[in-house]
PyMOL Python script that loads the backbone (N, CA, C, O; Angstrom):
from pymol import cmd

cmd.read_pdbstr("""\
ATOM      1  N   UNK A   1     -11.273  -2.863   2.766  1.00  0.00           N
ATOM      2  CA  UNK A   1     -10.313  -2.695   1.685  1.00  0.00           C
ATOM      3  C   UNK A   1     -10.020  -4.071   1.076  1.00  0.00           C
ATOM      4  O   UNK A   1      -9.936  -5.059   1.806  1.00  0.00           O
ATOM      5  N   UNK A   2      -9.799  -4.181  -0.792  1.00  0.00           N
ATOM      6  CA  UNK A   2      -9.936  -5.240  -0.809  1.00  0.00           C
ATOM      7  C   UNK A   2      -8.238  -5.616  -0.969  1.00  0.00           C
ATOM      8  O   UNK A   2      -7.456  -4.666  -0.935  1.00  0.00           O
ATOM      9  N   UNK A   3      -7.704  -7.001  -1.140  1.00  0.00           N
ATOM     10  CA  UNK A   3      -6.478  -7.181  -1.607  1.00  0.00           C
ATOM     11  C   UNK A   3      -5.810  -6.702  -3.068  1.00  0.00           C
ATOM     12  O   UNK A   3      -4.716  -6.207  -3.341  1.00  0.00           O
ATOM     13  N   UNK A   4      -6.893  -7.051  -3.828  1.00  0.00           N
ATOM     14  CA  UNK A   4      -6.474  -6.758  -5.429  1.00  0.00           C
ATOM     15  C   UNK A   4      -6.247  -5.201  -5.204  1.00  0.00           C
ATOM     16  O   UNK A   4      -5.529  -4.955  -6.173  1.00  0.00           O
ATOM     17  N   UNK A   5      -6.400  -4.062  -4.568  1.00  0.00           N
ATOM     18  CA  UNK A   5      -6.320  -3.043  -4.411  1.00  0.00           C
ATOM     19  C   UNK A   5      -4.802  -2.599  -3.806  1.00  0.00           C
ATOM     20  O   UNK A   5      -3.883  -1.827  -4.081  1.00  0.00           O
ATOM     21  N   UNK A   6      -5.097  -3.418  -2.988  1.00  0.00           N
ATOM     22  CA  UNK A   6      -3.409  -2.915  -2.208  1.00  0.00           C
ATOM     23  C   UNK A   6      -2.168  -3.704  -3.096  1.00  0.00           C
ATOM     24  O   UNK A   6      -1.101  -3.135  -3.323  1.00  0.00           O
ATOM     25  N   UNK A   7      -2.491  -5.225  -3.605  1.00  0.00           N
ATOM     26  CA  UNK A   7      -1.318  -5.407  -4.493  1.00  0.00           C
ATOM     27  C   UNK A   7      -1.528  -4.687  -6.191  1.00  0.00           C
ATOM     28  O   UNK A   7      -0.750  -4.911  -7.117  1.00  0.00           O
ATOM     29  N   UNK A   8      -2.649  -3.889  -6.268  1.00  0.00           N
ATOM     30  CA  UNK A   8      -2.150  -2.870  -7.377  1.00  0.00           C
ATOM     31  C   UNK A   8      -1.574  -1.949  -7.110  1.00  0.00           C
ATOM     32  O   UNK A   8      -0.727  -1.666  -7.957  1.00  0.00           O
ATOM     33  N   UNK A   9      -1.650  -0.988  -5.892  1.00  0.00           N
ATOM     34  CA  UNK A   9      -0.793  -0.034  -5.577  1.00  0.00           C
ATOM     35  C   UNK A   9       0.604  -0.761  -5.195  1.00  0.00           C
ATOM     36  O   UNK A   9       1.532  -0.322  -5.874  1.00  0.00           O
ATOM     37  N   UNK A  10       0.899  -1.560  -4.461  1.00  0.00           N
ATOM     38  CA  UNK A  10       2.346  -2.380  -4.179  1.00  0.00           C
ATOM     39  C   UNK A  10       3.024  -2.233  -5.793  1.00  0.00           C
ATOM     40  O   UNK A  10       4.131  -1.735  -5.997  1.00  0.00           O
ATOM     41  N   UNK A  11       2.005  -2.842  -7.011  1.00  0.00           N
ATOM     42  CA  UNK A  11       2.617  -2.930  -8.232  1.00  0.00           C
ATOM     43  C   UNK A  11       2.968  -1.732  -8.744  1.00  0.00           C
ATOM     44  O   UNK A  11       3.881  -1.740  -9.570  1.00  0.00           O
ATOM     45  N   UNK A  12       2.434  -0.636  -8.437  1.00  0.00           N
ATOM     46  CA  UNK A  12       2.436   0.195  -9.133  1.00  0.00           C
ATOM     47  C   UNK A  12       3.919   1.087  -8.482  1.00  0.00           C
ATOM     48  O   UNK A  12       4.527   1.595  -9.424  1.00  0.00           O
ATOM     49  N   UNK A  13       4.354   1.266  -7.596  1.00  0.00           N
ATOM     50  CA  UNK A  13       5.429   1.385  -6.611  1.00  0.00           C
ATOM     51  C   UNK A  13       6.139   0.828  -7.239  1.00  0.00           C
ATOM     52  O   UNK A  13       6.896   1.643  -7.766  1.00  0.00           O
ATOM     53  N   UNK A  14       6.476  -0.628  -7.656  1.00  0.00           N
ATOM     54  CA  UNK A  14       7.620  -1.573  -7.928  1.00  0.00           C
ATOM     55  C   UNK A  14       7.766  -0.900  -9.665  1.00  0.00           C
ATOM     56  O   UNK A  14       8.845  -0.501 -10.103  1.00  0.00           O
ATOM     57  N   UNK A  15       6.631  -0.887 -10.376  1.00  0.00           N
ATOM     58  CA  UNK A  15       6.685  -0.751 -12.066  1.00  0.00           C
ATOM     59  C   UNK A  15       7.626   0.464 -11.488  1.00  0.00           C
ATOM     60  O   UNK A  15       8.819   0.210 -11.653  1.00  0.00           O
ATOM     61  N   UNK A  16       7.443   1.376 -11.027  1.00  0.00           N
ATOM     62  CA  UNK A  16       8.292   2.837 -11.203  1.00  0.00           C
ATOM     63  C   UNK A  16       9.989   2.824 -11.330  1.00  0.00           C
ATOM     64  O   UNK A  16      10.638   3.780 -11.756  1.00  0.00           O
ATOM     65  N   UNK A  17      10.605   1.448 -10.837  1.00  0.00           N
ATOM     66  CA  UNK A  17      11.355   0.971 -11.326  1.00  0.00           C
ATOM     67  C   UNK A  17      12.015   0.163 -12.555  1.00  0.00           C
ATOM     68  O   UNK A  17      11.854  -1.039 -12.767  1.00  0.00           O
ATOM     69  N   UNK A  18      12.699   0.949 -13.233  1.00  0.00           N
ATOM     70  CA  UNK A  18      12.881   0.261 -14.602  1.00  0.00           C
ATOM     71  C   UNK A  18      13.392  -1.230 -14.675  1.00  0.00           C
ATOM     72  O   UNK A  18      13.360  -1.511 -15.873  1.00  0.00           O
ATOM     73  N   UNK A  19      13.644  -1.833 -14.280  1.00  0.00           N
ATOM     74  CA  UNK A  19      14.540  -3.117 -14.337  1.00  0.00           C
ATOM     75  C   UNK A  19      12.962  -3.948 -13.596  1.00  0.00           C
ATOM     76  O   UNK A  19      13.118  -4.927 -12.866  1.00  0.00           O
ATOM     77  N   UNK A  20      11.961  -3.573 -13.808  1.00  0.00           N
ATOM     78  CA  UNK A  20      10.736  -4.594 -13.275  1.00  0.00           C
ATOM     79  C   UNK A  20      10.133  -5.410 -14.286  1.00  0.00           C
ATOM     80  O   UNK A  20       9.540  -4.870 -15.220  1.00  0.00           O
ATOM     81  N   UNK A  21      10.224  -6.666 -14.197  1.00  0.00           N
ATOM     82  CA  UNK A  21       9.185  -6.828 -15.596  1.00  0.00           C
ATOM     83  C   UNK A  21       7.817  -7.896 -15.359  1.00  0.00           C
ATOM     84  O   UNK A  21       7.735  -8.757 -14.483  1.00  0.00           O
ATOM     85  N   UNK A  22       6.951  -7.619 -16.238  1.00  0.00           N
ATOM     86  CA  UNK A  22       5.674  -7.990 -15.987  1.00  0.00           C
ATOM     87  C   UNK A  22       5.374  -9.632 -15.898  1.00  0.00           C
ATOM     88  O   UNK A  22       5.948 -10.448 -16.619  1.00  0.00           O
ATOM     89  N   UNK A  23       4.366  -9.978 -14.878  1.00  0.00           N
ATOM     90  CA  UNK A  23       4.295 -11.269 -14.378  1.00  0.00           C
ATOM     91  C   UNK A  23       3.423 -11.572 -14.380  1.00  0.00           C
ATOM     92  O   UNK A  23       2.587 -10.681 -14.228  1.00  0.00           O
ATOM     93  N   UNK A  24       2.808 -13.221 -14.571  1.00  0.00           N
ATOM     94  CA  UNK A  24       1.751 -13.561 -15.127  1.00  0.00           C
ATOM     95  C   UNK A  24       0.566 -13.363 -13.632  1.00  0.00           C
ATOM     96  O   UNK A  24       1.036 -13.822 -12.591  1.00  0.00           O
ATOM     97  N   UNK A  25      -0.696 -12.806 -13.527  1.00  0.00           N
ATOM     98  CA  UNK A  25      -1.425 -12.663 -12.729  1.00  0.00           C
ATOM     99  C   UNK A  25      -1.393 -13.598 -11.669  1.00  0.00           C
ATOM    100  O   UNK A  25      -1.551 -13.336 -10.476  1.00  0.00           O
ATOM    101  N   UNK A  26      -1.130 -14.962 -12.292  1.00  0.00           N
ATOM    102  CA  UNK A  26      -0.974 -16.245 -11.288  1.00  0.00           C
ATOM    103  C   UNK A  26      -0.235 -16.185 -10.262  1.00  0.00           C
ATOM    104  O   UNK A  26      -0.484 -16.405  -9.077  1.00  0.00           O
ATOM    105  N   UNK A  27       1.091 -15.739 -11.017  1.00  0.00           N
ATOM    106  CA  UNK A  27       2.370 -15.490  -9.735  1.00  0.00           C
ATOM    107  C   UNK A  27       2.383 -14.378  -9.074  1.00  0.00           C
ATOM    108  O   UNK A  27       3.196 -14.468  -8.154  1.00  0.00           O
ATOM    109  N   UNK A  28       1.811 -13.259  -9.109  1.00  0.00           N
ATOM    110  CA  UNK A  28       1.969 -11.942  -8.999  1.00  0.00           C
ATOM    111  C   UNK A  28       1.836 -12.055  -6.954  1.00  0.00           C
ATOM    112  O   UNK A  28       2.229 -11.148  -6.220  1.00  0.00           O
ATOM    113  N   UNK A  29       1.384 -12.995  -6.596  1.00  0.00           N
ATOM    114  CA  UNK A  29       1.497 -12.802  -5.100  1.00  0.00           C
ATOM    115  C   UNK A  29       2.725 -13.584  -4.484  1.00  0.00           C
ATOM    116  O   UNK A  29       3.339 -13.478  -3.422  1.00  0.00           O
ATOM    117  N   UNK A  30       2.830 -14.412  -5.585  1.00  0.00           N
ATOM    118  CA  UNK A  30       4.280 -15.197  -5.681  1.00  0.00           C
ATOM    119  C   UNK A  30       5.705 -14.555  -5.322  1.00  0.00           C
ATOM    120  O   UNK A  30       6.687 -14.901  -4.665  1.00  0.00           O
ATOM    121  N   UNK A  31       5.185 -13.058  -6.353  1.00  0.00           N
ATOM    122  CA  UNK A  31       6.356 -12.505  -6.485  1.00  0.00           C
ATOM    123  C   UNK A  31       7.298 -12.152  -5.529  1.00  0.00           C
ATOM    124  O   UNK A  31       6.773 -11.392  -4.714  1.00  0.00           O
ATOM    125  N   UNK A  32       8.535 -12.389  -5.261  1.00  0.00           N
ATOM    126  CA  UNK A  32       9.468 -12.191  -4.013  1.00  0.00           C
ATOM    127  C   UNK A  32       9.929 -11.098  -5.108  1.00  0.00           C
ATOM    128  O   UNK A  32      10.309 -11.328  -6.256  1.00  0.00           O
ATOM    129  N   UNK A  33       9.775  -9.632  -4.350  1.00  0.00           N
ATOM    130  CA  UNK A  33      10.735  -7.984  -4.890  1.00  0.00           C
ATOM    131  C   UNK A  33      11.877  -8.130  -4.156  1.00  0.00           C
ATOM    132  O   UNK A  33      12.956  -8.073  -4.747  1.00  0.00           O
ATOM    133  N   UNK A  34      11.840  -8.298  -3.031  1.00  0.00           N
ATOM    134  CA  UNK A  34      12.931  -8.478  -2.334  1.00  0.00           C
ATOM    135  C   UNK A  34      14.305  -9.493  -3.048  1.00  0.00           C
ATOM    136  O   UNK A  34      15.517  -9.276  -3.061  1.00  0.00           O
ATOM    137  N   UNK A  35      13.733 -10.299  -3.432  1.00  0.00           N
ATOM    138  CA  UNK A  35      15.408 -11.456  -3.483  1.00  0.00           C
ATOM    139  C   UNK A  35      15.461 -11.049  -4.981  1.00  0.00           C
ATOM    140  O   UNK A  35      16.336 -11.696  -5.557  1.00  0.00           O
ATOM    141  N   UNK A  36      14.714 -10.065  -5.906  1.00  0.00           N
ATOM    142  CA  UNK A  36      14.370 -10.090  -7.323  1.00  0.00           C
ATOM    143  C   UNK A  36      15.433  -8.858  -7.418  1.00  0.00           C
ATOM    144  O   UNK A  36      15.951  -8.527  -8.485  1.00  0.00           O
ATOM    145  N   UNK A  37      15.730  -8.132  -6.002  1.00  0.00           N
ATOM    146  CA  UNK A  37      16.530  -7.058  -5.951  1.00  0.00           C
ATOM    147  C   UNK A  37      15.838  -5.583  -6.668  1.00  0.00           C
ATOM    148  O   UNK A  37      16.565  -4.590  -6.649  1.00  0.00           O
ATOM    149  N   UNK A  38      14.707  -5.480  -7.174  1.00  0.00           N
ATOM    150  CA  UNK A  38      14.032  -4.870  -7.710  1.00  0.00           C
ATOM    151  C   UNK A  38      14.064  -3.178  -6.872  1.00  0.00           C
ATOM    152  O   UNK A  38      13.775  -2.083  -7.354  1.00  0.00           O
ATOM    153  N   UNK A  39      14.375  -3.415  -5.951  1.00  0.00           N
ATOM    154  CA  UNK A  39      14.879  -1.964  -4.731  1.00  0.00           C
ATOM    155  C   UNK A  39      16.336  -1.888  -4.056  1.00  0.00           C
ATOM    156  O   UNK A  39      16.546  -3.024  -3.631  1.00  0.00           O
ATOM    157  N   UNK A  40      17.098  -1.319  -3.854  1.00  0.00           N
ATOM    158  CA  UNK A  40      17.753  -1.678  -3.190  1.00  0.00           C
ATOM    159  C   UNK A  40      17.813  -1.378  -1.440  1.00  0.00           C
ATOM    160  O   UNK A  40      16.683  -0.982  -1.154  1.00  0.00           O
ATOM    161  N   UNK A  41      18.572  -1.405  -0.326  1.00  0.00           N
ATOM    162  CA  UNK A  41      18.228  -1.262   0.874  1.00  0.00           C
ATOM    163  C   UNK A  41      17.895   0.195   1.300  1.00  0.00           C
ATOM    164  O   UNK A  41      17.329   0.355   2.381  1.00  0.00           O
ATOM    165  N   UNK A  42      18.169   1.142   0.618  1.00  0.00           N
ATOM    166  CA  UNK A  42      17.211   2.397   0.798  1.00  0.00           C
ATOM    167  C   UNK A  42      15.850   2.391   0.192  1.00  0.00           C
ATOM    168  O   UNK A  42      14.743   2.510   0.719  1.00  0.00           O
ATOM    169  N   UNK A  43      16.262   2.198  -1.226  1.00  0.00           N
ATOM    170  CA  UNK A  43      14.507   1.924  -1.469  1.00  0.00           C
ATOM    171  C   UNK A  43      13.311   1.191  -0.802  1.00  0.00           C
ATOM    172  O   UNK A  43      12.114   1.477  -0.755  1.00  0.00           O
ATOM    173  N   UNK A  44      14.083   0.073  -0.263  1.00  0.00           N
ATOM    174  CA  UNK A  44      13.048  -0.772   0.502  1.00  0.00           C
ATOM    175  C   UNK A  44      12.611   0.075   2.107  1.00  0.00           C
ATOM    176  O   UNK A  44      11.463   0.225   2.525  1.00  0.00           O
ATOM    177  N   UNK A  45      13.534   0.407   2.600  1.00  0.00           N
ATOM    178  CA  UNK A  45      12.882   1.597   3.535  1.00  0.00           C
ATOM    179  C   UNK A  45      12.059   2.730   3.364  1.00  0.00           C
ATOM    180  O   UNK A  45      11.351   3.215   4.247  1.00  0.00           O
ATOM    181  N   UNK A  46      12.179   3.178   2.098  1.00  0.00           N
ATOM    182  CA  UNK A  46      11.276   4.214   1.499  1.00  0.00           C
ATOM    183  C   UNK A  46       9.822   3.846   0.884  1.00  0.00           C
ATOM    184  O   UNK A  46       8.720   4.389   0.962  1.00  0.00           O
ATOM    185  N   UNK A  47      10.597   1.996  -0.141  1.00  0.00           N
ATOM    186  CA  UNK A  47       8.719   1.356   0.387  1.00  0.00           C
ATOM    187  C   UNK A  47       8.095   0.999   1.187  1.00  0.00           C
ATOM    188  O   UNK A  47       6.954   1.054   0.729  1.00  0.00           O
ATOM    189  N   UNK A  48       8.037   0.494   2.545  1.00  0.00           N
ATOM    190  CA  UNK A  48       7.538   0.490   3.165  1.00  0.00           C
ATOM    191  C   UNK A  48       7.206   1.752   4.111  1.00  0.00           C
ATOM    192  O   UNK A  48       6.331   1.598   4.962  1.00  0.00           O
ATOM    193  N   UNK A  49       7.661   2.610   4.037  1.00  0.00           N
ATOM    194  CA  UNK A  49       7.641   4.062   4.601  1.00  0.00           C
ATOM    195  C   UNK A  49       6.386   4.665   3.815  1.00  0.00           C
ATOM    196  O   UNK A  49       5.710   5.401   4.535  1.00  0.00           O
ATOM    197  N   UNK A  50       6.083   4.576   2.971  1.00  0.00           N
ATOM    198  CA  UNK A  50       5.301   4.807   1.764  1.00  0.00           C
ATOM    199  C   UNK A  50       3.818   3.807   1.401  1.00  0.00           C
ATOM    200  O   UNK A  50       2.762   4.014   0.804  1.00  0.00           O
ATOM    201  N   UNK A  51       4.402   2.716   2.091  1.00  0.00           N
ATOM    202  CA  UNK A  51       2.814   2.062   2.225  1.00  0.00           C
ATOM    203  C   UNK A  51       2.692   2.233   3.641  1.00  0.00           C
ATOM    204  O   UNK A  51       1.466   2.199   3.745  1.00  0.00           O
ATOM    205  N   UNK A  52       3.067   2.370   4.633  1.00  0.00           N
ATOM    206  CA  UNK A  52       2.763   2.705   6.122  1.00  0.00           C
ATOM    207  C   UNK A  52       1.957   4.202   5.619  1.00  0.00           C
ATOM    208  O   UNK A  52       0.730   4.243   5.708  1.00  0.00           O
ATOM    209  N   UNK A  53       2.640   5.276   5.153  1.00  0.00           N
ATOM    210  CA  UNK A  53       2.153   6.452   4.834  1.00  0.00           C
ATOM    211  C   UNK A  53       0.375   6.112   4.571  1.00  0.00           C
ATOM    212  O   UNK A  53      -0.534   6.371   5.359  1.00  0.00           O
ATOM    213  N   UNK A  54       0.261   5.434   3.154  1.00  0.00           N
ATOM    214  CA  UNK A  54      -0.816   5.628   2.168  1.00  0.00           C
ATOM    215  C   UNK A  54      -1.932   4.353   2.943  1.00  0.00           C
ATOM    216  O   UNK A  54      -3.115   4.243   2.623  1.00  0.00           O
ATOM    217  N   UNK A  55      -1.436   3.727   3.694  1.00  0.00           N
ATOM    218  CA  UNK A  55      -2.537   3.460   4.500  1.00  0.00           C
ATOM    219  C   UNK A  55      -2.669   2.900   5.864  1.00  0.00           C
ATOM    220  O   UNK A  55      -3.138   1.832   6.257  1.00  0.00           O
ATOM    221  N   UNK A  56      -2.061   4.033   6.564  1.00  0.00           N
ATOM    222  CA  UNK A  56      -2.673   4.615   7.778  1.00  0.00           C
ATOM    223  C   UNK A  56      -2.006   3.637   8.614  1.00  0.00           C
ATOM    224  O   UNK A  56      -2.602   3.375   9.659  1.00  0.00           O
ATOM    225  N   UNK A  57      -0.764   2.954   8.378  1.00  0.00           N
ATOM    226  CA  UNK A  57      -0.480   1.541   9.137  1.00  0.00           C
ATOM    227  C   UNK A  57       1.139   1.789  10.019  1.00  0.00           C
ATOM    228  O   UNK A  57       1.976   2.656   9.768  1.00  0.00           O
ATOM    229  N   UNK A  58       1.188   0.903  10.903  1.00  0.00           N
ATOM    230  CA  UNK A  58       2.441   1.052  10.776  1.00  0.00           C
ATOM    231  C   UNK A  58       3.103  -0.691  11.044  1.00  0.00           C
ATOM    232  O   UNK A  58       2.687  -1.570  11.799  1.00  0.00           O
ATOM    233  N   UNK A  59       3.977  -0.689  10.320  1.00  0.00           N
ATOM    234  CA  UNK A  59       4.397  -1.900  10.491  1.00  0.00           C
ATOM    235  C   UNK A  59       5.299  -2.337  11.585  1.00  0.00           C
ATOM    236  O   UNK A  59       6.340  -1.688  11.678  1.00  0.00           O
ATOM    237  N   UNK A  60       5.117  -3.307  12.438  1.00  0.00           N
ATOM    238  CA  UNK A  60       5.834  -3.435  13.289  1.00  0.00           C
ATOM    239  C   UNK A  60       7.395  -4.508  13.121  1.00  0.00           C
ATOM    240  O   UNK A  60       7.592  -4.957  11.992  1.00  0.00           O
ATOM    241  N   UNK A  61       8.396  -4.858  14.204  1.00  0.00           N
ATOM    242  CA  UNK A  61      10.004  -5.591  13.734  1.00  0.00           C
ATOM    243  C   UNK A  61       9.247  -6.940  13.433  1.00  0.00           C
ATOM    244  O   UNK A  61       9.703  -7.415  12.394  1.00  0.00           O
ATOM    245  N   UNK A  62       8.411  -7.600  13.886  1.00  0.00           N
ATOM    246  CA  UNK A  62       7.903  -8.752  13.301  1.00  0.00           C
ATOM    247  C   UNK A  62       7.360  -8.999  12.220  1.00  0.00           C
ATOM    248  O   UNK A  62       7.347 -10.148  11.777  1.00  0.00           O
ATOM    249  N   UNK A  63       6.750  -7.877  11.518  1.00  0.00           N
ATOM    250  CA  UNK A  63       6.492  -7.776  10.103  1.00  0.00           C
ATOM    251  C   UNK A  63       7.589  -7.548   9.330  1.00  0.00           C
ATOM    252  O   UNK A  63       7.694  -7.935   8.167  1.00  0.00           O
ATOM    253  N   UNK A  64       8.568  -6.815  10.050  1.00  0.00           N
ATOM    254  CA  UNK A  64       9.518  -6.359   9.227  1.00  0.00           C
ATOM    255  C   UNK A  64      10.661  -7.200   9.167  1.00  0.00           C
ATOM    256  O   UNK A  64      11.622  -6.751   8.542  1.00  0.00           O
ATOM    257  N   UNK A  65      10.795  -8.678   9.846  1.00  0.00           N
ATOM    258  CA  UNK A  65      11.819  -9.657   9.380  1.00  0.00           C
ATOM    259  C   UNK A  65      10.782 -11.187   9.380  1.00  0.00           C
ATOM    260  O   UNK A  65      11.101 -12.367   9.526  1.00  0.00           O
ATOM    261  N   UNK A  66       9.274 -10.437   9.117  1.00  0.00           N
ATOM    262  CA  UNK A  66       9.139 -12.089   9.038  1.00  0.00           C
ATOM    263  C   UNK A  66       9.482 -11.861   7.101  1.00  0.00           C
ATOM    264  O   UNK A  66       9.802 -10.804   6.557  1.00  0.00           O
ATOM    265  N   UNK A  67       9.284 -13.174   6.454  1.00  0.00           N
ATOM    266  CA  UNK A  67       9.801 -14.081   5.491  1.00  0.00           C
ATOM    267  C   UNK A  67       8.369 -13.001   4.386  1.00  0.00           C
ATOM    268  O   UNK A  67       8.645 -12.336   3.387  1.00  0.00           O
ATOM    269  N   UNK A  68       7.007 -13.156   4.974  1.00  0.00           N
ATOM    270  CA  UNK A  68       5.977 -12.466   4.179  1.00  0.00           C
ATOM    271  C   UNK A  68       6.361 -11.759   3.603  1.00  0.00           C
ATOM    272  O   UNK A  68       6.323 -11.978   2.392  1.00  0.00           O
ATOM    273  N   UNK A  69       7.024 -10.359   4.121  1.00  0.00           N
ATOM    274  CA  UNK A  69       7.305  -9.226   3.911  1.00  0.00           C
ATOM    275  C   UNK A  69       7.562  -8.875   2.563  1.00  0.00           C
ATOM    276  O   UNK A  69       7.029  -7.963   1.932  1.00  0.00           O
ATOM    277  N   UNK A  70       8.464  -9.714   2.157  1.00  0.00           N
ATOM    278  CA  UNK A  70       9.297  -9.867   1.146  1.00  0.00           C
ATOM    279  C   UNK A  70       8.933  -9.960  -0.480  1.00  0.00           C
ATOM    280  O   UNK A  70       9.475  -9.545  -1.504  1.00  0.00           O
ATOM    281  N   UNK A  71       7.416 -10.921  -0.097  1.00  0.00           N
ATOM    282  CA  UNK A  71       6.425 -11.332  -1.533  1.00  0.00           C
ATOM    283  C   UNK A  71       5.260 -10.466  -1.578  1.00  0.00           C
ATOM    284  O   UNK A  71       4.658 -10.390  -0.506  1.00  0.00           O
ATOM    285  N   UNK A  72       4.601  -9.526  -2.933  1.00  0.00           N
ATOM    286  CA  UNK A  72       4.011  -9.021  -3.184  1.00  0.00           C
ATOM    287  C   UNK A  72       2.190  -9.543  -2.791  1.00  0.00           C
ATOM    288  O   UNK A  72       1.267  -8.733  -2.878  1.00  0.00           O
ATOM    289  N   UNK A  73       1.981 -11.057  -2.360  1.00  0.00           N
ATOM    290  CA  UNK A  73       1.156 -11.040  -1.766  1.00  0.00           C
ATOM    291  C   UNK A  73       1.165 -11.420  -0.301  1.00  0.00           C
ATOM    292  O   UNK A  73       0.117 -11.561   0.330  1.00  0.00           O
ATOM    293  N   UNK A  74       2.630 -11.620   0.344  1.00  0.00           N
ATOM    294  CA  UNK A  74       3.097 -11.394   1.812  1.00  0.00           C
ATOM    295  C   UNK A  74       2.266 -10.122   2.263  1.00  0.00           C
ATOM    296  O   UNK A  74       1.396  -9.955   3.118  1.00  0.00           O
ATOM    297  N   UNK A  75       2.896  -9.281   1.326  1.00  0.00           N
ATOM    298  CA  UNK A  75       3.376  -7.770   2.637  1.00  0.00           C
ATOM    299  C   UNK A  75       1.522  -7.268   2.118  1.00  0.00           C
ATOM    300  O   UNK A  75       1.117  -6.356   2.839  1.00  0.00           O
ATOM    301  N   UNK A  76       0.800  -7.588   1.378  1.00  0.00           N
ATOM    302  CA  UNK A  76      -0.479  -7.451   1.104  1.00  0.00           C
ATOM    303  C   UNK A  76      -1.177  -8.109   2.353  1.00  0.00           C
ATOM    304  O   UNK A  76      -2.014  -7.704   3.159  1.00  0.00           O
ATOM    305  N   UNK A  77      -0.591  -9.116   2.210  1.00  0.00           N
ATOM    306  CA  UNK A  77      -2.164 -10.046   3.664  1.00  0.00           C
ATOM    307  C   UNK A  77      -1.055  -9.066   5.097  1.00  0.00           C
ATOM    308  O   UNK A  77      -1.659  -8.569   6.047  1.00  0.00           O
ATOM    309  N   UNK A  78       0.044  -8.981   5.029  1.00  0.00           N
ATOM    310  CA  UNK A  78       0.152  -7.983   6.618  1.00  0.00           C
ATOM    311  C   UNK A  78      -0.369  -6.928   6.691  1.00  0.00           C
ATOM    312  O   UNK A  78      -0.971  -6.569   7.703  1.00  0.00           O
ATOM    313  N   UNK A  79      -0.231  -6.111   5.491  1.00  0.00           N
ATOM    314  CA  UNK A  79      -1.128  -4.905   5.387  1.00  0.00           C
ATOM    315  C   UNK A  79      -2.787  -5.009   5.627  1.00  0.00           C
ATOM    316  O   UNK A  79      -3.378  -4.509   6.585  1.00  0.00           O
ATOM    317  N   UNK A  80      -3.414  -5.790   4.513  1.00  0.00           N
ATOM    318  CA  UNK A  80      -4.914  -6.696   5.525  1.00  0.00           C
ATOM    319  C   UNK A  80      -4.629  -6.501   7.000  1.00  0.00           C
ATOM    320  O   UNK A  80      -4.990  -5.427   7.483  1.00  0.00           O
ATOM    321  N   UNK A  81      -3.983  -7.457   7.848  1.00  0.00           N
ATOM    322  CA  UNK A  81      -3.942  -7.659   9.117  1.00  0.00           C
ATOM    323  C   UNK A  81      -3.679  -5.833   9.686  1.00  0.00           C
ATOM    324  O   UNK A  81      -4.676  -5.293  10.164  1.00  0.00           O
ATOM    325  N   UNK A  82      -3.011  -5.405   9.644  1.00  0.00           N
ATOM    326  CA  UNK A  82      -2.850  -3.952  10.228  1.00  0.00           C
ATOM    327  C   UNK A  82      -3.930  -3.164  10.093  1.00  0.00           C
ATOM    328  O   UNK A  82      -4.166  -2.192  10.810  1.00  0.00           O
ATOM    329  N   UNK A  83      -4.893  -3.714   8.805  1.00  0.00           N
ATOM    330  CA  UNK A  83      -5.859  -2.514   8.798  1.00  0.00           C
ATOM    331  C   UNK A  83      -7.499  -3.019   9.936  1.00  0.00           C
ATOM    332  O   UNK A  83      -8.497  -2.499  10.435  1.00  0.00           O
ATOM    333  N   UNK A  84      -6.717  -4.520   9.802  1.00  0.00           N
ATOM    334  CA  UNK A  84      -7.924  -4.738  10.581  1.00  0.00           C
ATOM    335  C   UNK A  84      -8.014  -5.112  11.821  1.00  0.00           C
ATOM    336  O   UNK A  84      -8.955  -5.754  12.288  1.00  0.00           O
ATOM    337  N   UNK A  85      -6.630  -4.571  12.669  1.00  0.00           N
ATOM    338  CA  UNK A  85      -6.539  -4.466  13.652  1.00  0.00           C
ATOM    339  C   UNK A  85      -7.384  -3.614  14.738  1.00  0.00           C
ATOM    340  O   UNK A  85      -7.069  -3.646  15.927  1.00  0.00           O
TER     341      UNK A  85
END
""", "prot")
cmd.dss("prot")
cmd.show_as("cartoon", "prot")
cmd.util.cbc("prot")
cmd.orient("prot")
């Protein structure tokens, strides 16, 4: 699986929120959703509930308070790592 794949589906999750706005390709792994507030603390349980779902993963408490998590190309390279566990 490649990366550009999983941070288009990550993007495509976040666009479904109206208050998202578009970022230059450069930064796009840059992007922190988390501190951007772009979900709030239910939503963010429901995204990651939702990429655990759609590919086959499950994330463990070390993924889930390290710092990665947080940036759109973070929670992409943990997702990498889970699949290629």
């Amino acid at each position: 699986m490649q990366k550009k794949y999983i941070i288009k589906y990550i993007l495509k999750i976040l666009k479904k929120k109206g208050n998202f706005k578009e970022i230059d390709n450069l930064q796009i792994e840059k992007f922190n959703y988390f501190d951007a507030k772009i979900l709030d603390s239910l939503e963010i349980l429901k995204f990651h509930m939702n990429i655990e779902k759609k590919f086959k993963i499950r994330f463990n408490s070390k993924d889930l308070t390290s710092k990665k998590i947080k940036t759109v190309g973070g929670i992409s390279d943990i997702i990498l790592k889970r699949l290629n566990i």
